[in-house]
N, C-alpha and C positions, 0 to 999 in steps of 0.2 A: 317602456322599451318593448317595443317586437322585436320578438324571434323568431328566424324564417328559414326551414328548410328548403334549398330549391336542387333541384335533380336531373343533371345533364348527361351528355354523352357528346364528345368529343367526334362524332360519324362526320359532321361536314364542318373541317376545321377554322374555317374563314366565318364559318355563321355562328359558330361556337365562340369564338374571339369576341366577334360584334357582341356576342350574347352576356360575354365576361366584360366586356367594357361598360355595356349600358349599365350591369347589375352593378359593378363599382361606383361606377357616375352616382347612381341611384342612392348609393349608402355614405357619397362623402357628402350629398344635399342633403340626408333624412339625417339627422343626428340619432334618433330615437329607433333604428333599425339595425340590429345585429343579425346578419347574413352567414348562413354557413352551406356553401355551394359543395355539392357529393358530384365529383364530376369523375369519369372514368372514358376508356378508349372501350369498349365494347361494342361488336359489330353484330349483325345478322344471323349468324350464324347459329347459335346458339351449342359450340362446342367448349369444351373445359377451358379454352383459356379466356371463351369471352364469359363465362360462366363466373371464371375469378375474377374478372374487371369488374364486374355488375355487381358482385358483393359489398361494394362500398355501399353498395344501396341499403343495405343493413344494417349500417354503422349506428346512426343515429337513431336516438330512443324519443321517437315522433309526438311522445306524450308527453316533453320536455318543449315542446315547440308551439307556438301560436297559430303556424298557420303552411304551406306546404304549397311551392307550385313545383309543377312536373312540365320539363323541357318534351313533350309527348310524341313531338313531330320528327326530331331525333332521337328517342329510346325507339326505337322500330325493329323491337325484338317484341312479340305481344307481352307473356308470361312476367316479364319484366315488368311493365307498366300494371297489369292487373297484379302485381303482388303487391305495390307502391300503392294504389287505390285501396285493397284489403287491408295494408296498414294505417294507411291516413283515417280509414273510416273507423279500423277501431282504436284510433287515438280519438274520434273524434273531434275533429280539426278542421278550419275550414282550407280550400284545395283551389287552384288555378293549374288548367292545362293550357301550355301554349299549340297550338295546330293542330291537337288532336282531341278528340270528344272522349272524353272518359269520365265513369256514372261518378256522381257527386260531384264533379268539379264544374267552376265556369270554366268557357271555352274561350281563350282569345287566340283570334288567328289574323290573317291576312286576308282580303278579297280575294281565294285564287281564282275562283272562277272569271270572273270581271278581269281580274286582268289579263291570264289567258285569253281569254276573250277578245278580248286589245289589242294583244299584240298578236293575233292570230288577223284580226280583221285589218290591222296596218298592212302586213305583209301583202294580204288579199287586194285591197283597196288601191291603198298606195304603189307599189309593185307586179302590179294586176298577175298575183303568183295563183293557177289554178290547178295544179295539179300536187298535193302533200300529202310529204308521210311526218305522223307525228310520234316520238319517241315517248312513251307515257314512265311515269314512276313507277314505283311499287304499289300495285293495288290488291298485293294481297294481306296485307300487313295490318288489317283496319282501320288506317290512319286515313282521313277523306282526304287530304292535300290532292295526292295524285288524281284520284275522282276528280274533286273540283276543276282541277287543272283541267285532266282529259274532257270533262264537260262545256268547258268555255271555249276549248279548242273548237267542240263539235256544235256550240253555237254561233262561233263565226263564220263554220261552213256551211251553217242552217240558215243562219240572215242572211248570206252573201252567194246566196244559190248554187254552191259549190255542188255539183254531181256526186252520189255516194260513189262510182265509178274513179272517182278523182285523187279517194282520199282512204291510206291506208296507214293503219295505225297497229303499233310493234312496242309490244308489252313488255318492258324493261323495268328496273328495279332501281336508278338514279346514277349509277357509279360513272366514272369516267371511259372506262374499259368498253362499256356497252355501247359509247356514241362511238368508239373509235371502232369495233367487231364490225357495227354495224353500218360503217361507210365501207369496211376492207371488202367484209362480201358483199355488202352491194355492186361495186367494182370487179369484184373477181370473178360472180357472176356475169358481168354484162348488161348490170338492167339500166333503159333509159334512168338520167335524172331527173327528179322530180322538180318544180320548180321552187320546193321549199322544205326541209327538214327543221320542222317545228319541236323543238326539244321539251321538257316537263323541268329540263334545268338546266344549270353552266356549266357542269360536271360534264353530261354527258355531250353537250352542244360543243365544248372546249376539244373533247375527245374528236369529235367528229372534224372538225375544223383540222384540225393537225392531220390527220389522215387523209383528207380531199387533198391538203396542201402538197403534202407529202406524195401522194399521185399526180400532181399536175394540174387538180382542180382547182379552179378559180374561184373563191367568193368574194362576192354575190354574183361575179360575172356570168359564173358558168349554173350555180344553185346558190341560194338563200340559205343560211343556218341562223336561228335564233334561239335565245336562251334562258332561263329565268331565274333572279336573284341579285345578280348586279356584282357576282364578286371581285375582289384587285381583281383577279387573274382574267375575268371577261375584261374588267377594264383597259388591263395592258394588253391583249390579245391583238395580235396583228391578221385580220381586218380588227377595229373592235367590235365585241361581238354586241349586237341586236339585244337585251334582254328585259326583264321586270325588274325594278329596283322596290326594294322590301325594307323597310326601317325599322334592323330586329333592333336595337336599343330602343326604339319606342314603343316595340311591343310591350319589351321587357317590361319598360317603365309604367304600361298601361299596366302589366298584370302584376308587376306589384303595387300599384296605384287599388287596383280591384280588389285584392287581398286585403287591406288593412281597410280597406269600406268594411268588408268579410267578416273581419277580426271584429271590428265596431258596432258590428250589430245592422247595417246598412243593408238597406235594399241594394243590388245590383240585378242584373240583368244576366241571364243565362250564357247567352254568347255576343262578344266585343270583337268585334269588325275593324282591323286594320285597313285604311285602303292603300294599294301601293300602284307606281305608273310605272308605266313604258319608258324602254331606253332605245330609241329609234336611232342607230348608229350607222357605221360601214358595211359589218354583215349580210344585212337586208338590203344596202345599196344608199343608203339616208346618205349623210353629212355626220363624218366623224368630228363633234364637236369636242374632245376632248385636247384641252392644251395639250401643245407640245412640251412645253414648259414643266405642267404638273406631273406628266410620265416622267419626263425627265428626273425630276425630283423623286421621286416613290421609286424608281430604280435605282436611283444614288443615294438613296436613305436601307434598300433593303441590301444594294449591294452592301454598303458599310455595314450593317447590321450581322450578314452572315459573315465577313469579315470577322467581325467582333466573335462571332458566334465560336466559330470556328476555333477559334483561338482559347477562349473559356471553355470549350470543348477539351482541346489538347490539355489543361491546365488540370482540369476536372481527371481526364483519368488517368493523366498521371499519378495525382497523389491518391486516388481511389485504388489502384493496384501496384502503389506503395506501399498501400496501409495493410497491417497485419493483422489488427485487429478492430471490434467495433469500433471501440476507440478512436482509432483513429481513422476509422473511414466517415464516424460522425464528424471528426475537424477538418477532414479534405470537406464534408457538401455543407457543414458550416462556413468554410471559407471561401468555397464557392458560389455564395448563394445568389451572385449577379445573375448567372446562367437562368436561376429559376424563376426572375423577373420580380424577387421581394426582396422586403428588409426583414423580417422573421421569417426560420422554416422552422418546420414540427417533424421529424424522424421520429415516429412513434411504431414500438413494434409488440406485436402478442406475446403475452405473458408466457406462452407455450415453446414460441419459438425464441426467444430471449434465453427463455430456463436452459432449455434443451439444444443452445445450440452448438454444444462441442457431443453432440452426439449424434448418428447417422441415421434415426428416423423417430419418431414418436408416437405414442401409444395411441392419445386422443385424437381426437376430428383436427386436421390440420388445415382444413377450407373455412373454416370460419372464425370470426374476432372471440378471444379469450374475454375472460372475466373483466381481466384488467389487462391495461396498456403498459410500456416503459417508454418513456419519454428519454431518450439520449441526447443528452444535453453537458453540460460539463460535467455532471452528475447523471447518473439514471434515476427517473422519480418514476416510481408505480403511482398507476393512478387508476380508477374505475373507466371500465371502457364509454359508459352510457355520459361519461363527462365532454369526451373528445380531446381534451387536452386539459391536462391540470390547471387549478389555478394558483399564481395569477394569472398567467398566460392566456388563460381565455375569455378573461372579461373586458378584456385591456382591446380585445380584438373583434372587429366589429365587423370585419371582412374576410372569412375564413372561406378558402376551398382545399378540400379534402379529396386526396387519387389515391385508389389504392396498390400498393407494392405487393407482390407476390413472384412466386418464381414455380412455373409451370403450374400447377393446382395449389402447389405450399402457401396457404397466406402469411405472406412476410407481417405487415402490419400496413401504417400507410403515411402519407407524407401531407404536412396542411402546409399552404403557405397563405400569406397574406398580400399577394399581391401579384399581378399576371404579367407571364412572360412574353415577349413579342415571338418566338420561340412557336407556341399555342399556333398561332396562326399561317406557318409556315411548315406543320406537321414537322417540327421538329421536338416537339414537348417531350411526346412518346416515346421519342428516342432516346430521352434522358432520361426517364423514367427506368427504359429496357437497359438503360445502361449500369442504371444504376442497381437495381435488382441483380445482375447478374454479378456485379462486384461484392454485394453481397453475402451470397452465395458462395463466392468464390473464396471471401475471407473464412466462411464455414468451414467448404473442402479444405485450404490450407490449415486449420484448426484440427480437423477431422483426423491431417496427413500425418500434422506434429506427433496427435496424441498415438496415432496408429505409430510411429514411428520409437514414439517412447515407449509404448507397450513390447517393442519387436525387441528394444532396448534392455527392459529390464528383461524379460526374457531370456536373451542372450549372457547376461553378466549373473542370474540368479540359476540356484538347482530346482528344477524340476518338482522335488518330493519333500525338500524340508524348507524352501524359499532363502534357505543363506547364498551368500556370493558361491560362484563356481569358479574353477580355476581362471575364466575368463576376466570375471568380476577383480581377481588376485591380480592380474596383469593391469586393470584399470584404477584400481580406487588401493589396492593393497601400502603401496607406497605412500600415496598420496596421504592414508589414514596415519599412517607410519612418522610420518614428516609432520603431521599436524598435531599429533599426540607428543611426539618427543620435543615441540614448541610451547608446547602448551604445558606439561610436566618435568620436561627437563630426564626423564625416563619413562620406557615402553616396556612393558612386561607381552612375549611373543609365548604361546601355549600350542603345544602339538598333543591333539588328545586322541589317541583310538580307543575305539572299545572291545572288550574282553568278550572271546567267546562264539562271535556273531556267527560263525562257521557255525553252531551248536544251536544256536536258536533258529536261525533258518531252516538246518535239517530236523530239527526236533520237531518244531512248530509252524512250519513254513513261513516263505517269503513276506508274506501280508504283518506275519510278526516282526519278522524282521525289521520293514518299512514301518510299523509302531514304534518300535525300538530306536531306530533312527531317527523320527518326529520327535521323540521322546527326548534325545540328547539334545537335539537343537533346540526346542523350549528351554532346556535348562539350561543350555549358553545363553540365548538371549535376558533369560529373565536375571543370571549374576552379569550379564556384562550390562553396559550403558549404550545411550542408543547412541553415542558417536564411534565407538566404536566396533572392530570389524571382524565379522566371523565368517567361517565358508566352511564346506563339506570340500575339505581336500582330495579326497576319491574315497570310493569305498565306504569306511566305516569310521576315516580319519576326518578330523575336524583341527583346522589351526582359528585360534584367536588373535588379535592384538589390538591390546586394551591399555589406558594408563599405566602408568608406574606408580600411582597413589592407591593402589588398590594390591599388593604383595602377598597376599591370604586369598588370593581369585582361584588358585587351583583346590583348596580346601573347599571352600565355599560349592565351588562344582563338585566335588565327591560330596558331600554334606545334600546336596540337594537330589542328589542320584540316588545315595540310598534313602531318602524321605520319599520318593519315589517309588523304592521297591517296596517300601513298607503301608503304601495306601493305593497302588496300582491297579492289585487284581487280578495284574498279567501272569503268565507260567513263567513268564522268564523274570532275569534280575539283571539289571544293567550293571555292567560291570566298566571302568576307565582309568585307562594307563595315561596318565599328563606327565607331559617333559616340560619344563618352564625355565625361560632363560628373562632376564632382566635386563634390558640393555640401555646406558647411559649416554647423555650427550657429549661426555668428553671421552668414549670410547667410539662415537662415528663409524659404527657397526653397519654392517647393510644389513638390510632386510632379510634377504635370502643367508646370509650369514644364520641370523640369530633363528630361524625356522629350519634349519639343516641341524644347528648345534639343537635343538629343542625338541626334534626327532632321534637323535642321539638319546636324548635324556630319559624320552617318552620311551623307547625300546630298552634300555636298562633298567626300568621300573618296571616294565613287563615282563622280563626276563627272570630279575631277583622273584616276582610275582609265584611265578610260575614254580622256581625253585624252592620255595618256601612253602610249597602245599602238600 
């Protein structure tokens, strides 16, 4: 059985698709190849949030694996790929880069040169186009693609005696944005048409296309646009566009064909040569051979599809910000899981943010994967990060891709499934991924909101200085304890306690005493009453109880503990307490406030004879 780490990025999402269908194709023929795809939306940029997407790239503990290709031609962020090469090497493993040349790997790519080249010389040739600007890739990236491209360009106008006079060329970076800036001012300026805008892709050729159309520009009538790659979107493009058609499923299939040579011990060869042709269409002015029929079809299959999509969409976040908890935000994208184009998903999150998450921020590194994972499942199962998913679950599975979840730089944890969504290909994956992060998160805040709320809560109904109920607490829970006690006992014993003197101890000894002295009597409430039932700092220095009825020796019991109190304290003073104690039965249906007005009565007669007797 091989084990195969492979390492994508989602930047051009129609090549990405091809790329995730070949790799499946690949693993439902190979019985003996278990595939674990790290694939992420991470762009150019190279700021904190594509920082967090590119972390998946760390997931995987490379010394656990046979063998490593690298999607090189879309990672086109550098530091990325040279950190992927630094760990493949010292896993030491053998490595496949597709497009891109990086040390220790073999290299499989495409002919771009040659085909550039091709489709640079049909235009010329066939269309006798002499005058072109060509739109290049990223060439600053170290990725040769764009090179090659831009060099085959410059061989067709070297064979076909194009004047350097002829041909101007405008160093772009592949996006779509770039072909469409770069028809607006062309136009906005005023500069004649060239007789050919030769694009380095269909990103930007598509762009540009829209734009001429969009001004009243004719293609091919008025200029030629071509483009390279071959994606739907050239193919349905109305002209359809001119471009290079690339067979990344066979890349794919070569480079994991080459790897497990790799793995075996086999000679191969340094660098594996794709060749790929020309798509001479309407753009350039050819014959659009594309049925009517098959557009038809691939329109009425994507229409249904975003139909479908749409609607699993709605479904999705409904019950996602229904859900109150993880719990049940795992059984909303469990029951979802059409949306994510599998029959298994994997919600797996960092031990850190699992632990921590009814709390508002965390101590440790919170951009990188924990020790261990939580697998939320009907159950949460911890498990070792360097596993990826517990078993059984991950032997049983032979086609894993792994995105990772995060919410701004927080690494949430990340999501595997086992099977691709048509979603992927219509840049709508991300979307779900963004969506679902942020529901996430949002069940946190609502968790966050609760606990902030109960805190504001107890608060409100407790004292400040000794933590018994406050009068507030009296108005909420007093009765309720009342009613549940005399259910329960059949009688409620209600105690009004103040204490002696405190006018004397505060001035003698100051307030700080004081505040002792009152912590002082509330421990000794709590520790003779039971924890159901209910005590408060009535104001002052007064304290009411109400406790069972099975307990009739409760006011003893409180003076009993107050002078064992004075006699191991320490303190200068001596707590002194006057209890009034009323008993009240079920078949006397006494109110509450009733049997604490008469109990205060009691407590002030006690204090009075007190007084008189000294």
């Amino acid at each position: 059985m091989y084990k195969i780490a492979y390492f994508a990025v989602d930047w051009n999402y129609e090549l990405v698709d091809q790329t995730l269908h070949g790799l499946k194709q690949y693993t439902d023929t190979h019985r003996n190849v278990l595939l674990r795809i790290f694939d992420c939306f991470g762009k150019d940029l190279g700021n904190s949030k594509d920082k967090s997407e590119y972390r998946i790239f760390t997931l995987p503990d490379l010394s656990g694996f046979d063998g490593a290709v690298i999607l090189g031609n879309q990672i086109i962020y550098p530091p990325v790929r040279e950190e992927l090469v630094r760990r493949i090497d010292q896993a030491g493993i053998p490595a496949v880069s597709i497009g891109c040349p990086l040390p220790g790997c073999v290299l499989i790519n495409h002919d771009n040169r040659t085909a550039q080249r091709d489709i640079a010389s049909h235009v010329i040739r066939e269309h006798h186009a002499r005058r072109l600007v060509y739109l290049t890739g990223n060439l600053q990236n170290d990725c040769p693609e764009a090179k090659d491209r831009l060099d085959g360009f410059l061989d067709a106008c070297r064979e076909n005696d194009i004047p350097s006079e002829n041909i101007q060329i405008l160093e772009k970076t592949w996006r779509t944005s770039e072909g469409s800036e770069t028809a607006r001012q062309w136009l906005q300026d005023e500069l004649p048409l060239p007789d050919a805008f030769i694009c380095a892709n269909d990103e930007m050729a598509l762009g540009m296309l829209e734009t001429l159309q969009e001004s009243g520009i004719q293609v091919p009538a008025d200029v030629i646009v071509t483009g390279y790659d071959n994606l739907d979107s050239a193919q349905l493009s109305c002209p359809r566009l001119s471009t290079v058609f690339c067979d990344y499923r066979r890349v794919n299939y070569s480079a994991m064909e080459t790897l497990i040579e790799m793995i075996d011990g086999k000679r191969v060869p340094s660098t594996v040569q794709i060749s790929a042709e020309i798509v001479a269409s309407a753009s350039c002015g050819c014959n659009d051979d594309t049925e009517s029929g098959a557009i038809r079809e691939r329109t009425f299959q994507q229409t249904r599809f975003l139909r479908s999509f749409y609607l699993l969409q709605g479904q999705l976040a409904e019950e996602l910000f229904e859900a109150s908890n993880l719990r049940d935000l795992t059984t909303a994208v469990l029951h979802n899981r059409a949306i994510f184009g599998c029959h298994d998903i994997f919600l797996c999150f960092n031990d850190y943010y699992f632990d921590n998450y009814e709390k508002a921020e965390w101590t440790q590194d919170s951009e990188s994967y924990g020790a261990e994972m939580v697998l939320a499942s009907r159950n949460y199962i911890r498990f070792p990060t360097r596993q990826l998913l517990p078993e059984p679950y991950l032997s049983k599975e032979r086609f894993l891709i792994f995105y990772p979840l995060h919410y701004n730089t927080y690494s949430i944890g990340y999501i595997a499934l086992d099977g691709i969504s048509e979603a992927a290909k219509m840049n709508l994956h991300e979307s779900i991924f963004n969506f679902l992060e942020i529901a996430i998160e949002n069940i946190r805040k609502k968790e966050l909101l609760r606990r902030f709320n109960e805190m504001l809560s107890d608060l409100y109904v407790h004292d400040g200085l000794t933590g018994l109920y406050n009068r507030f607490g009296y108005e909420r829970y007093a009765n309720e304890t009342y009613t549940r006690l005399m259910r329960k006992y059949g009688s409620v014993l209600v105690l009004f306690t103040d204490m002696d003197d405190m006018k004397v101890i505060n001035d003698e000894y100051g307030h700080d005493a004081g505040d002792t002295a009152l912590k002082a009597v509330a421990q000794i409430l709590n520790e003779n009453c039971d924890e159901d039932d209910f005590i408060m700092r009535y104001g002052g220095d007064e304290f009411v109880v109400i406790a069972g009825g099975d307990k009739p020796d409760l006011d003893d019991q409180i003076l009993a503990s107050a002078d064992k109190y004075n006699n191991v304290s320490g303190k200068p003073f001596r707590l002194g307490l006057s209890i009034g104690c009323v008993l009240s039965k079920r078949q006397d249906k006494r109110p509450l406030d009733d049997c604490v007005r008469e109990a205060d009565i009691l407590m002030y007669e006690t204090k009075t004879a007190r007084k008189v007797g000294r």
